[in-house]
N, CA, C and O atoms as a MOPAC input file, in Angstrom:
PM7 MOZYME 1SCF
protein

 N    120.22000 1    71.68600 1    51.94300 1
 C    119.13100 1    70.74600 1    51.76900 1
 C    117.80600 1    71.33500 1    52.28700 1
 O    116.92400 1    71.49500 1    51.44300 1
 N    117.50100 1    71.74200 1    53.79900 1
 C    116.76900 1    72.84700 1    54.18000 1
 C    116.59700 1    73.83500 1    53.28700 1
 O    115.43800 1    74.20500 1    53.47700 1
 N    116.92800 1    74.29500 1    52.67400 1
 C    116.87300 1    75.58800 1    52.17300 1
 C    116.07800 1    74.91200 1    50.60100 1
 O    115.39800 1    75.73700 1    49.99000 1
 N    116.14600 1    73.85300 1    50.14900 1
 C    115.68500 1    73.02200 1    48.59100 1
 C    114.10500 1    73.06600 1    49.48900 1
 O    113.13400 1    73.63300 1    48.98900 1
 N    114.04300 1    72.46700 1    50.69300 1
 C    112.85700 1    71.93900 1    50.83600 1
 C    111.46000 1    72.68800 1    51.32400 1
 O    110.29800 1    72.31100 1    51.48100 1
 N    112.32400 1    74.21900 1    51.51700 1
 C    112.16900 1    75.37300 1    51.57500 1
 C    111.09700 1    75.77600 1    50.40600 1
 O    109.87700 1    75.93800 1    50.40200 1
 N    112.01500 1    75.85100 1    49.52500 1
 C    111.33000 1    75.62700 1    48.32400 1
 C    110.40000 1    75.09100 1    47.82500 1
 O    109.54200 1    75.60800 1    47.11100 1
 N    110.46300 1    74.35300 1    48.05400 1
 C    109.45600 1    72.87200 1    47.50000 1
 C    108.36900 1    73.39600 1    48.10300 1
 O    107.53300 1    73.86500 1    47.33000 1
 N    108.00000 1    73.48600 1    49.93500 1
 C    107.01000 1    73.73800 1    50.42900 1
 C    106.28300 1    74.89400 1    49.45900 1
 O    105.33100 1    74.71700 1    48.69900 1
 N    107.03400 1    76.15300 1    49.72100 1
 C    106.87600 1    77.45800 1    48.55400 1
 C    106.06400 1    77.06100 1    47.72200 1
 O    104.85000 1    77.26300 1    47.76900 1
 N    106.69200 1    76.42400 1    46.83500 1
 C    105.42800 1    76.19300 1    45.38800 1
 C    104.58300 1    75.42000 1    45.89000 1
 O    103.45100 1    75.65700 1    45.47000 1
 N    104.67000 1    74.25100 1    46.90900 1
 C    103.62200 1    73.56500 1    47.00200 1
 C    102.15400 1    74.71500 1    47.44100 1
 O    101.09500 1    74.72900 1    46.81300 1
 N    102.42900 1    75.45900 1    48.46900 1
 C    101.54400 1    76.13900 1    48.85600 1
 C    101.15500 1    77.21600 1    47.82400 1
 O     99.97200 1    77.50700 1    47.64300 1
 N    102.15700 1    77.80100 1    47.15100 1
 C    101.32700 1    78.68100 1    46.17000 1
 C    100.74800 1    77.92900 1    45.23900 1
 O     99.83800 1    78.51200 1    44.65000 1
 N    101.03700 1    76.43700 1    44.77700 1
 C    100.23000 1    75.85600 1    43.92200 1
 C     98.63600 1    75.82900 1    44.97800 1
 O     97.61500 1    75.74400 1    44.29600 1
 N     98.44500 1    75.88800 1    46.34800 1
 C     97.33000 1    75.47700 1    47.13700 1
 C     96.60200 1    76.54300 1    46.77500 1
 O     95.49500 1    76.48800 1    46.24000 1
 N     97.23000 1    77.56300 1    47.07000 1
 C     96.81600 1    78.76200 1    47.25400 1
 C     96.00500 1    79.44000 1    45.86700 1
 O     95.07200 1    80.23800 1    45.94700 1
 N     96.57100 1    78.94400 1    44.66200 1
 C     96.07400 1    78.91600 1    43.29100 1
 C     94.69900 1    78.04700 1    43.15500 1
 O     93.59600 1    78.49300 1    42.84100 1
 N     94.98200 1    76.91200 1    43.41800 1
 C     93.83700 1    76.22400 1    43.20000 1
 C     92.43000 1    76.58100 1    44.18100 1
 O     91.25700 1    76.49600 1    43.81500 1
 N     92.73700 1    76.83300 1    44.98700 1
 C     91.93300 1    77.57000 1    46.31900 1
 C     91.16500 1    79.06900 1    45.98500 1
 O     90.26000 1    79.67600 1    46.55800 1
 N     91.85500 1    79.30700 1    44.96500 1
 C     91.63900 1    81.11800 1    45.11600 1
 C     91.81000 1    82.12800 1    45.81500 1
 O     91.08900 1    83.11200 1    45.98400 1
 N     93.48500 1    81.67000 1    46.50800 1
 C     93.71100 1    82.37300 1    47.81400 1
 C     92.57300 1    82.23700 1    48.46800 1
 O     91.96400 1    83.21000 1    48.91200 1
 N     92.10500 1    80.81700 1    48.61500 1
 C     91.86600 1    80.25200 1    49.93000 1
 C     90.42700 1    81.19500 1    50.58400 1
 O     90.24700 1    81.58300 1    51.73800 1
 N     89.48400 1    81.37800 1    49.28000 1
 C     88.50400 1    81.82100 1    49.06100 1
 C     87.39700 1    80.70400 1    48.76600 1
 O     87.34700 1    80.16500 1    47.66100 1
 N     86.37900 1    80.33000 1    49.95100 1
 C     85.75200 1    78.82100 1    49.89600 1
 C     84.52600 1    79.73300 1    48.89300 1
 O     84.40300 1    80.93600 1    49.12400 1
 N     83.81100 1    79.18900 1    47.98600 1
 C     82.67000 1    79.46000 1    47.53400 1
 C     81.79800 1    79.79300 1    48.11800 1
 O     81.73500 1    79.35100 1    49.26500 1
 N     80.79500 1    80.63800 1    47.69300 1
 C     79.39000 1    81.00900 1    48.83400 1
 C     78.92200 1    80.17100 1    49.20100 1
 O     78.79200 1    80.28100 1    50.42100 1
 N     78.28700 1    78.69200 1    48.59000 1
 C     77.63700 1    77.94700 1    49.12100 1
 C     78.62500 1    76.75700 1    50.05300 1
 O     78.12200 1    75.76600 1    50.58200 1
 N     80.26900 1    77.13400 1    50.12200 1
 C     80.81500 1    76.28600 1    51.28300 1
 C     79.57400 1    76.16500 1    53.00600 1
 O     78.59400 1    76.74100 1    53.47700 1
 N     80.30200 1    75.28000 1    53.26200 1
 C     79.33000 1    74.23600 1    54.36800 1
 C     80.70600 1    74.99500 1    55.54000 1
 O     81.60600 1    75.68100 1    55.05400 1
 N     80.64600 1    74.79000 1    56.63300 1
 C     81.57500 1    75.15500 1    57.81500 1
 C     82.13300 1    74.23700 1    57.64800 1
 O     82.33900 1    73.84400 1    58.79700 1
 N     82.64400 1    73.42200 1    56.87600 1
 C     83.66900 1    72.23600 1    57.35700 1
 C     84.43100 1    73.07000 1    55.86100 1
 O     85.59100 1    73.40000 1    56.10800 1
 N     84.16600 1    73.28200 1    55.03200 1
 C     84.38500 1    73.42400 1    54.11500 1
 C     85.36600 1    74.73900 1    54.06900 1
 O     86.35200 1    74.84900 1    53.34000 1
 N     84.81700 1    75.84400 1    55.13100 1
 C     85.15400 1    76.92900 1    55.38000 1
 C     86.31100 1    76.04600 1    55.97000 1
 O     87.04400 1    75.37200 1    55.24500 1
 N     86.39300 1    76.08300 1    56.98400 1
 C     87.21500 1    75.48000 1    58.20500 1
 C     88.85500 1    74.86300 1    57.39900 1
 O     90.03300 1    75.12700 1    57.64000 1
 N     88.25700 1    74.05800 1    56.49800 1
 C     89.53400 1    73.56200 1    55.91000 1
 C     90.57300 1    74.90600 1    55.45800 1
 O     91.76300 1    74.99000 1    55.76200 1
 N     89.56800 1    76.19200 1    54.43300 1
 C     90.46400 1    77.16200 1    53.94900 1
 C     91.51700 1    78.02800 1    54.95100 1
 O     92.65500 1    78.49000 1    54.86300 1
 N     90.30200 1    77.95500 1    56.08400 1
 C     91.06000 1    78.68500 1    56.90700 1
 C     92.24300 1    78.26800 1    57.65900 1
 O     92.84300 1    79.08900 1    58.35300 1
 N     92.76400 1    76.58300 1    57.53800 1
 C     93.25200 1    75.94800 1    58.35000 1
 C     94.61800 1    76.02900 1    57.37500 1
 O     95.78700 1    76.24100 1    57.69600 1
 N     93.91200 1    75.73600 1    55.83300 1
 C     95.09600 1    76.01900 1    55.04000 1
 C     95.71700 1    77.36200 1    54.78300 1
 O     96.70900 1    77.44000 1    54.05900 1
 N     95.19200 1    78.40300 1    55.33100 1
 C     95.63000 1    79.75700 1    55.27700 1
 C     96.45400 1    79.89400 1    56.28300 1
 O     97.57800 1    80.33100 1    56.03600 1
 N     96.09300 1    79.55400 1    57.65100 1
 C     97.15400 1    79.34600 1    58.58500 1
 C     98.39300 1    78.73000 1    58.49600 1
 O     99.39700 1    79.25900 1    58.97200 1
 N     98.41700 1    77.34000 1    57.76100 1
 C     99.07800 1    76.60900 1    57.39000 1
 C    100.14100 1    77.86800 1    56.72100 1
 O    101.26300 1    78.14000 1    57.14900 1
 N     99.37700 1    78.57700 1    55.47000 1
 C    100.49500 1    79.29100 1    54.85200 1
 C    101.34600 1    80.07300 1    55.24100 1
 O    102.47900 1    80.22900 1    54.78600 1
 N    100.56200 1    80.90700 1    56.59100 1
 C    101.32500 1    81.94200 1    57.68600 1
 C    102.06200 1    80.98900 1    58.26200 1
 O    102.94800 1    80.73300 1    57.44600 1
 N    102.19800 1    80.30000 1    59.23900 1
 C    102.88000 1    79.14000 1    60.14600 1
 C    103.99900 1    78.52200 1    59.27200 1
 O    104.92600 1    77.98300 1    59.87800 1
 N    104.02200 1    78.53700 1    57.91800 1
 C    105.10600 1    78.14900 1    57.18500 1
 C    105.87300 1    79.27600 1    56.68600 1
 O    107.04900 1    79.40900 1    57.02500 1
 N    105.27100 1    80.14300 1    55.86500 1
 C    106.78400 1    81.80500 1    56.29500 1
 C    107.28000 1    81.99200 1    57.19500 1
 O    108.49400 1    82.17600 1    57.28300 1
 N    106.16200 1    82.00500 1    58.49700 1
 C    107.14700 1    82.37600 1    59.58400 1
 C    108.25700 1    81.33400 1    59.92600 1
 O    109.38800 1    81.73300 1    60.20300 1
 N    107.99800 1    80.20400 1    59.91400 1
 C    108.76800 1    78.87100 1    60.14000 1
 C    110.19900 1    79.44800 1    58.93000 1
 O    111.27700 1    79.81400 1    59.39800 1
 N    110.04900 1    79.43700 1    58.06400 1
 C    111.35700 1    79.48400 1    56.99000 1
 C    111.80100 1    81.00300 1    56.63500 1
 O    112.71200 1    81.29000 1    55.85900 1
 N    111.07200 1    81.82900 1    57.27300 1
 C    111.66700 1    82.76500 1    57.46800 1
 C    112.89300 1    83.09800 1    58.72800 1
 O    113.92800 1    83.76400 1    58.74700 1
 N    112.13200 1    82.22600 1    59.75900 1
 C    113.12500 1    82.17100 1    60.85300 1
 C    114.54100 1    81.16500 1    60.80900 1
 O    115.65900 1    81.46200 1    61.22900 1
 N    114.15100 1    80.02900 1    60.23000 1
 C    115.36600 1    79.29600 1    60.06800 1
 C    116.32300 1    80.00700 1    58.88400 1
 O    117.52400 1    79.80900 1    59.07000 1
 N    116.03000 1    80.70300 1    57.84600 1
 C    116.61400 1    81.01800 1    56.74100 1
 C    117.07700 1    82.65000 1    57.59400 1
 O    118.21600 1    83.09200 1    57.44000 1
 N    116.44800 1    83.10600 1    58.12000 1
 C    117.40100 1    84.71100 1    58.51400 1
 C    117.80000 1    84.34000 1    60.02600 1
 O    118.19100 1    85.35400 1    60.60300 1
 N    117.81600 1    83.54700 1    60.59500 1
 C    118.34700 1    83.59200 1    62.19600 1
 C    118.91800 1    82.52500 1    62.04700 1
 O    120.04300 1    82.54800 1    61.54800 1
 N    118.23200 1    81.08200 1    62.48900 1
 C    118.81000 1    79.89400 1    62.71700 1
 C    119.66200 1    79.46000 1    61.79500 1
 O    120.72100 1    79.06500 1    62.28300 1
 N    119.58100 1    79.38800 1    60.61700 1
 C    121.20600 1    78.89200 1    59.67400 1
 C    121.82300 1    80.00200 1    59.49600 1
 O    122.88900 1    79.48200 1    59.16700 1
 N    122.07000 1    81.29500 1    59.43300 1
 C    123.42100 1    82.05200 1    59.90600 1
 C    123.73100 1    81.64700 1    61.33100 1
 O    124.87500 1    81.29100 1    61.61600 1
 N    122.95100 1    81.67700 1    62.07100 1
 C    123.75300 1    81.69600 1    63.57300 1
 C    124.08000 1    80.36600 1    63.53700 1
 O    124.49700 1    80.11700 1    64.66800 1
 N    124.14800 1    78.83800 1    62.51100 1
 C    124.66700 1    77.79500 1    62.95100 1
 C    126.00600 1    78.06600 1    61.83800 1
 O    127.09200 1    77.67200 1    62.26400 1
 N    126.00300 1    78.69500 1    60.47300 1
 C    126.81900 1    78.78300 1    59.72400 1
 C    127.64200 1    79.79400 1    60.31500 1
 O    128.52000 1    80.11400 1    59.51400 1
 N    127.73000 1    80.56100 1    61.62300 1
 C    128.53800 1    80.93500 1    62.01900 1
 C    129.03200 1    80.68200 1    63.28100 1
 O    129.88100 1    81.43800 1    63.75200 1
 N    128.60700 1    79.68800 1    63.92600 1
 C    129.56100 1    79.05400 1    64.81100 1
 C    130.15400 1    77.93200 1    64.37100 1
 O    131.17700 1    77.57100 1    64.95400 1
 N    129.60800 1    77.09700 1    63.18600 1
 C    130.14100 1    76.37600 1    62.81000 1
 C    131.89200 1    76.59300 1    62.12400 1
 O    132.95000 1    75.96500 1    62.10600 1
 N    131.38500 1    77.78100 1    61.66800 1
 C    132.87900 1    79.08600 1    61.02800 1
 C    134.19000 1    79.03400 1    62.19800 1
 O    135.40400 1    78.95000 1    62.00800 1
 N    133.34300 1    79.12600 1    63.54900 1
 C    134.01300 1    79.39600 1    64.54700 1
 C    135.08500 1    77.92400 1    65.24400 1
 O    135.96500 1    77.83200 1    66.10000 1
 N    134.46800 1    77.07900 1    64.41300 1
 C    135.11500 1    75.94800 1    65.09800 1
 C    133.62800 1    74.98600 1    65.81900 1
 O    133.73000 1    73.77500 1    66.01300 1
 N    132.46200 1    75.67700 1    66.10900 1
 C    131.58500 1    75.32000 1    67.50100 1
 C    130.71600 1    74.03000 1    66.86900 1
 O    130.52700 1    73.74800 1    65.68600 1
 N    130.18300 1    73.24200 1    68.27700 1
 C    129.60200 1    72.21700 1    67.89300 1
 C    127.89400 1    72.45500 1    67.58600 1
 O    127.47200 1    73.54600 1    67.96800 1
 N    127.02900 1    71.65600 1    67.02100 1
 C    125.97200 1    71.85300 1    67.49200 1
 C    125.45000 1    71.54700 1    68.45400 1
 O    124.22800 1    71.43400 1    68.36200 1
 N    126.06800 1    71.27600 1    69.77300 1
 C    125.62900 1    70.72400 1    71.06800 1
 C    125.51600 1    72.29500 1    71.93400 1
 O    124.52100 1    72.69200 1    72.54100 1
 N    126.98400 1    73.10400 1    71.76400 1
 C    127.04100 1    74.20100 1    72.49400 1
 C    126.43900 1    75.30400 1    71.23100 1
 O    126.63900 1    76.51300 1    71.35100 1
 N    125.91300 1    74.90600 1    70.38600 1
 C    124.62200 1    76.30700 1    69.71200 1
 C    123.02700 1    75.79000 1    70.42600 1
 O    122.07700 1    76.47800 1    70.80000 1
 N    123.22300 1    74.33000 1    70.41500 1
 C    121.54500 1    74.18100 1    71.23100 1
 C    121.51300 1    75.21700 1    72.84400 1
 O    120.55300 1    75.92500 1    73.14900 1
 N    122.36100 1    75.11800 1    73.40800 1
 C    122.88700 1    75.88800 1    74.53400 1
 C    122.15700 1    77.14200 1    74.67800 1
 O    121.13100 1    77.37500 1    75.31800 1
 N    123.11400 1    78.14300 1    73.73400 1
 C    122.51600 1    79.16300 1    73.61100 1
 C    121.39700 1    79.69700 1    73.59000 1
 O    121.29600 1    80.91100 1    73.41000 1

């Protein structure tokens, strides 16, 4: 289910990122105007790294203690 919504974010942001012009404000943007692109550019970094980490660390290491028998009480642990 994580991993669908994964997704979803994905296109949502490359649809942002399209309409934006990779997040390229026009010359005559105002600083608020700027401010937003840059907030949504962060946004885009802060979300790879986010689903990059749950998709290569955090769901193998739960799909493999879960393998093991383990709860998710003793993986919060760890």
């Amino acid at each position: 289910m994580m991993e669908h919504e994964h997704e979803n974010a994905g296109r949502a942001l490359d649809e942002i990122r399209r309409l934006t012009a990779a997040f390229t404000p026009p010359p005559h943007a105002c600083a608020t105007y700027r401010g937003l692109y840059e907030g949504l550019r962060e946004l885009e970094h802060d979300l790879h790294l986010h689903i990059h980490l749950e998709n290569n660390i955090l769901f193998p290491r739960a799909l493999d203690l879960e393998s093991r028998g383990g709860s998710p009480a003793a993986f919060s642990r760890k």
